[in-house]
C-alpha positions in Angstrom: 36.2 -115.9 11.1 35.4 -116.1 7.2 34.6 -112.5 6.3 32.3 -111.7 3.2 31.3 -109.0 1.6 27.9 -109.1 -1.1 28.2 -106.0 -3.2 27.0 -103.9 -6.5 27.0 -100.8 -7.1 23.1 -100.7 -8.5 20.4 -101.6 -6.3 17.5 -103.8 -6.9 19.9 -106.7 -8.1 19.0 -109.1 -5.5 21.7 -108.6 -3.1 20.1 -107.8 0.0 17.8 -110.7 -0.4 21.1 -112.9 -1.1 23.0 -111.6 2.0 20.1 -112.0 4.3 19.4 -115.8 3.3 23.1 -116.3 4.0 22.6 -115.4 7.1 19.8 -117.4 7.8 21.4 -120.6 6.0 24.7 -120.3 8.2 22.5 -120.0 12.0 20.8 -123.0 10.9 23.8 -124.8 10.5 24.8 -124.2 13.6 27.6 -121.3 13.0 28.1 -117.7 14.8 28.2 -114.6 12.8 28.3 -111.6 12.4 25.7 -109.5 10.1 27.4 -105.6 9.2 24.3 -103.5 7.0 26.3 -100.6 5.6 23.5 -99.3 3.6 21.4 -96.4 4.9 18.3 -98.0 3.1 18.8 -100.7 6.5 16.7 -103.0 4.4 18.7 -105.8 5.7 18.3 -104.8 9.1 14.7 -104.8 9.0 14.6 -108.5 7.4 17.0 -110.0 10.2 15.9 -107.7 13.0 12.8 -109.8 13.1 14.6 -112.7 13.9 18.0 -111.2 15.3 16.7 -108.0 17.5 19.4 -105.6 18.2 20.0 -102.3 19.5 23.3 -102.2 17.9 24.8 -100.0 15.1 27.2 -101.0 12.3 28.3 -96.6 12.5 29.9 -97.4 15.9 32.8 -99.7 13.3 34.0 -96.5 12.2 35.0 -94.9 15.3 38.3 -95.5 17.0 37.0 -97.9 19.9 33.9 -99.4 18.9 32.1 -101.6 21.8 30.4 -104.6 20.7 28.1 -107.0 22.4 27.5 -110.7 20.8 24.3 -111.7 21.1 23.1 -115.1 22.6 20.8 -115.5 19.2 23.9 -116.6 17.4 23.8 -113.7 14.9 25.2 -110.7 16.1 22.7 -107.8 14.2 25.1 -104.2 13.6 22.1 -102.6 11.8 22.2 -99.4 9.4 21.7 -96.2 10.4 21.7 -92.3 9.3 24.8 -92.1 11.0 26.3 -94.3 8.3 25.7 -91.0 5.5 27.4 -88.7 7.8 30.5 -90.8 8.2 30.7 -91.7 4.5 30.1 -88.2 3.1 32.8 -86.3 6.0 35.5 -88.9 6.3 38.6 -89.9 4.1 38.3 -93.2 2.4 41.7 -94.2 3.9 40.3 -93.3 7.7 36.8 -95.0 7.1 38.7 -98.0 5.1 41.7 -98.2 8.2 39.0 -97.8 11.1 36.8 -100.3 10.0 39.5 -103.0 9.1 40.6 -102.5 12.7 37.1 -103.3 14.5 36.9 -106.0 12.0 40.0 -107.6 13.4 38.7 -107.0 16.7 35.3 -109.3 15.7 38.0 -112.2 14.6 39.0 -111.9 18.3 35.7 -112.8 19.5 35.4 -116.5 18.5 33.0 -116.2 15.1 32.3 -118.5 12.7 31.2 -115.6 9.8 30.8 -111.7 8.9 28.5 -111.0 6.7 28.3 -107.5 4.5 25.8 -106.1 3.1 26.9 -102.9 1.7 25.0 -99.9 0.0 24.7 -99.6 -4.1 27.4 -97.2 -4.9 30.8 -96.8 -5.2 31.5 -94.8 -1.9 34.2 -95.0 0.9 32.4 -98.1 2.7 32.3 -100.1 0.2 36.0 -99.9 -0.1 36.0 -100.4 3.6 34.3 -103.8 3.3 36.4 -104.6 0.8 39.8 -104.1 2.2 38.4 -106.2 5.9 37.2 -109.0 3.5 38.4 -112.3 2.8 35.9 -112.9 0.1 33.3 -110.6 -2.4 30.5 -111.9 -4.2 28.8 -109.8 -6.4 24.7 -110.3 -7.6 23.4 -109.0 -10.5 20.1 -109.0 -12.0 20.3 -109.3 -16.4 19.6 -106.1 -17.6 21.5 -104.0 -19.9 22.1 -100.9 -16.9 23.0 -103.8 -14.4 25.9 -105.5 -16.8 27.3 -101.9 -17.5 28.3 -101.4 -14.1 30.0 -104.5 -13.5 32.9 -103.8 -15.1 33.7 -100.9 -12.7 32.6 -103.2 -10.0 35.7 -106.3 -10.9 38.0 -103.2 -11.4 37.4 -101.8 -7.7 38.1 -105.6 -6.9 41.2 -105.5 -8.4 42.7 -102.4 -7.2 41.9 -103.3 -3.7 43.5 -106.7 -4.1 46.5 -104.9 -4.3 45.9 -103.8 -0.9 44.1 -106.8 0.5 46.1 -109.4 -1.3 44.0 -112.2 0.7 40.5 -111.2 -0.7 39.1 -113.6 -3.2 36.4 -112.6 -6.4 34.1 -115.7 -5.2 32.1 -114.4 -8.9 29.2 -113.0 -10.2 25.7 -114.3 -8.9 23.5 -114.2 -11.0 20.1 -112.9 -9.6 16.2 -112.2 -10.1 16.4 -113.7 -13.6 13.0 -114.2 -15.7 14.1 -117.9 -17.1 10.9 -116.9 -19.6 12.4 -113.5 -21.0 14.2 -113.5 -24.2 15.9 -110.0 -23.1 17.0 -112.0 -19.6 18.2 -114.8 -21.5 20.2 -112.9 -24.1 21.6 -110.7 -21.0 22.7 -113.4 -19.2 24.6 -115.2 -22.2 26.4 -111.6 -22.6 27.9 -111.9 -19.3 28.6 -115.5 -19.5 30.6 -114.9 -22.8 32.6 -111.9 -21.1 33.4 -113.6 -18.0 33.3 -116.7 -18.2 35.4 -117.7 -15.4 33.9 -115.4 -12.7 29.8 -116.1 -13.4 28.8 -118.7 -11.0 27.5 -122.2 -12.0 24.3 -121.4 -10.3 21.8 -118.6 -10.2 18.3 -117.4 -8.9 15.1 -116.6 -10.2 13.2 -113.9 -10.2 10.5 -115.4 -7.7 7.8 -113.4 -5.7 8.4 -116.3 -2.4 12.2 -114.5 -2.4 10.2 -111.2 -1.6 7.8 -112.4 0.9 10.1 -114.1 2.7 12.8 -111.0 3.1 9.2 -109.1 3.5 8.2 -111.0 6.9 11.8 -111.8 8.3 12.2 -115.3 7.3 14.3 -117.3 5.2 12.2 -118.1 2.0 12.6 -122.3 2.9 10.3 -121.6 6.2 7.5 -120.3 3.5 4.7 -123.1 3.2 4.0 -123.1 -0.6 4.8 -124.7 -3.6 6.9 -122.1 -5.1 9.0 -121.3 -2.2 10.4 -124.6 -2.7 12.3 -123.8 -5.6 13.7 -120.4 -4.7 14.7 -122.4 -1.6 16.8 -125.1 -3.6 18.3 -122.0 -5.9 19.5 -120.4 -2.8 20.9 -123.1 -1.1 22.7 -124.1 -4.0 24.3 -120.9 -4.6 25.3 -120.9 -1.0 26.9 -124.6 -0.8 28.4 -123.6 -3.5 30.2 -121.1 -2.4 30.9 -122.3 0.9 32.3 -125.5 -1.4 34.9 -123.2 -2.3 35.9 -121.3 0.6 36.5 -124.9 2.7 38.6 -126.4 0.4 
């Protein structure tokens, strides 16, 4: 079981929208996943639950024998909660990050293909969690100036939990909900592909209303009927084969 983790710590970058299609793109290939929402906002969970129904909870990965039913839709749906707060806000990192990497290892037990994260906007104890279970972390971004400040501190958590999770791999920066018609988007997006240019990925996504209907109504933006679905639909796919390019090799 390939395990990855999509995180920033601002919201409104695209990265719910990014893990959610994931999701979608790997059912339809046939795969069985895992999807883990560990953001309180459970905007993920409200996407896939249309699709993936659940009664399931991603809190119960934090406690010390967590019970977990796979589902017969292929993707197994541990949704956010309220709970999630409590556990972050009363609990070492060390306990949240050591319980949840055990009930991780417990999923790799059960025969799946993926995990999915989709973790909450901040730097808090579950997103160091995710991060020490993962195998691989990809990180949206839209190109605004507050957006590019934070990704700094973002590669820097990366690399201090590498020195824990020595197997987790920076897949890159994904580039996200970019206005190819702005000058200040443009300029943005040059600024980060001069700082890093080994971590940006080749391919990126547009800011494009069809991405926000589709998470809207619970479906992958390629099942939308109009003319400009079609091209968020061939962004997203590319970012994903992409990726999943690199992980197979």
């Amino acid at each position: 079981m390939k395990v990855f983790t999509i995180a920033n710590q601002k919201g409104g970058v695209g990265k719910t929208s990014f893990a959610t299609h994931f999701a979608f793109y790997m059912i339809e290939k046939g795969m069985k996943g895992v999807f883990i929402d560990l953001d309180t906002q459970i905007n993920a969970s409200y996407t896939l639950g249309k699709s993936f129904p659940t009664k399931q909870y991603a809190h119960v990965l934090f406690s010390e024998t967590p019970e977990i039913e796979l589902s017969d839709t292929g993707l197994t749906l541990l949704a956010g909660s309220n709970e999630l707060a409590e556990i972050y806000n009363n609990t070492s990192v060390n306990e949240v990050a050591m319980k949840f990497y055990n009930s991780i290892s417990l999923l790799k037990s059960k025969g799946l293909d993926f995990c999915i994260i989709d973790t909450a906007p901040s730097l808090n104890s579950s997103l160091v969690a995710a991060l020490v279970a993962s195998d691989y972390v990809i990180c949206p971004i839209e190109p605004e100036k507050y957006a590019l400040q934070g990704i700094s501190k973002m590669i820097n958590l990366i690399t201090n939990v590498k020195k824990q999770n020595s197997k987790l791999e920076f897949l890159g920066i994904l580039i996200s909900k970019i206005n190819r018609r702005s000058p200040r988007h443009i300029k943005h997006n040059n600024e980060l592909m001069e700082k890093y240019p080994e971590s940006v990925l080749p391919y990126s996504i547009g800011l494009r209303d069809s991405i926000a209907e589709a998470v809207d109504i619970g479906v992958p933006v390629w099942n939308i009927k109009k003319t400009a679905a079609r091209a968020a639909s061939k962004e997203i796919k590319g970012v994903i084969e992409h990726i999943l390019s690199k992980v197979n090799k």
